[in-house]
C-alpha positions, 0 to 999 in steps of 0.5 A: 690648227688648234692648239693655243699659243705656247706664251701668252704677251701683249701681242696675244692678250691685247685684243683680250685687254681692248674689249674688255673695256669696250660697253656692248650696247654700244656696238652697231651689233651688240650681241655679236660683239659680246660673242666676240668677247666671249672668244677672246675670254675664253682663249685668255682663260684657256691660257691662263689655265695653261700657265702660259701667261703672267697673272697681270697681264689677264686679271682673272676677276676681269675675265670671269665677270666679263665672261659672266655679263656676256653670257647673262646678257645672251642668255645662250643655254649652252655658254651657261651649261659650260661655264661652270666647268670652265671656271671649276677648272679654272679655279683649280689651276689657280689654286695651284698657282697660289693666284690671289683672285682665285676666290674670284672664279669661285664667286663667279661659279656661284653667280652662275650656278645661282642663275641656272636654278642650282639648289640652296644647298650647293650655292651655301657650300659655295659660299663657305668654300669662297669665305675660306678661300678668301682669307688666304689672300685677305688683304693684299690691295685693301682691307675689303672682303674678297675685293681686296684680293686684288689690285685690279678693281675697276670692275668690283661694281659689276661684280657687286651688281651680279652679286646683289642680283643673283646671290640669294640671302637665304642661308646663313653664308649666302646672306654674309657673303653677299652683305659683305660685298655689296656693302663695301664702298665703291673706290676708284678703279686702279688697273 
């Protein structure tokens, strides 16, 4: 059978919410464990897609940058081929739903696409796509640029350390959007 769930609830998204927190080079088998949690974020982001879990129960900015740091860290050619389209679809049924972190998913588009090589050009129109979108949602847990769109904040670090990975300053958007994150304080995780 593979059809998903028909609702998402704790039963479903536990698993999901468990591993997240769990650190993979502590696991007897590391890579194995972040292909585990690999699956897992794929179903909840599928279900998400679906509507058929509430936006608290599966904070999207959780699952893409945990989706992002396993696949970096398994450097599997396919996981990163597929990610975009997943996330591009992601984002989409976000935007929909009017979902606060839907700038989120688009930052973790760029992050990938920055990482399979895509050229300046694509990564600077990302860029300003992520700038507009942000300001829809401005403010909502702190005044802080894209990070505030969420009360869900106890993986900003991670996203702050990919971001200042990956995200080039070489244009004029790409070197606001990546100074305007990685220079934000650190505060303390709420959720």
């Amino acid at each position: 059978m593979r059809d998903l769930p028909s609702r998402g609830g704790f039963d479903i998204t536990e698993t999901i919410g468990l591993t997240r927190w769990e650190k993979a080079e502590k696991q007897v088998e590391p890579n194995r464990f972040r292909r585990f949690r690999t699956f897992i974020n794929v179903v909840g982001l599928a279900l998400c897609v679906d509507g058929n879990v509430i936006d608290d129960v599966l904070p999207a900015n959780y699952t893409v940058i945990r989706l992002i740091e396993d696949a970096f860290e398994l450097a599997d050619a396919e996981l990163l081929r597929l990610l975009p389209l997943a996330f591009e679809e992601f984002h989409a049924a976000l935007v929909a739903r009017d979902w606060e972190e839907s700038p989120f998913v688009l930052l973790g588009l760029l992050l990938v696409k920055a990482k399979l090589g895509a050229n300046e050009q694509e990564l600077s129109l990302l860029a300003d796509q992520i700038i507009e979108e942000e300001r829809t949602h401005a403010g909502r847990a702190s005044g802080d640029f894209l990070l505030g769109c969420t009360f869900f904040n106890q993986l900003h670090r991670t996203w702050k350390k990919f971001v200042a990975k990956f995200v080039p300053a070489s244009t004029p958007s790409l070197a606001l959007l990546r100074d305007a994150i990685i220079s934000q304080p650190d505060r303390p995780g709420r959720r």
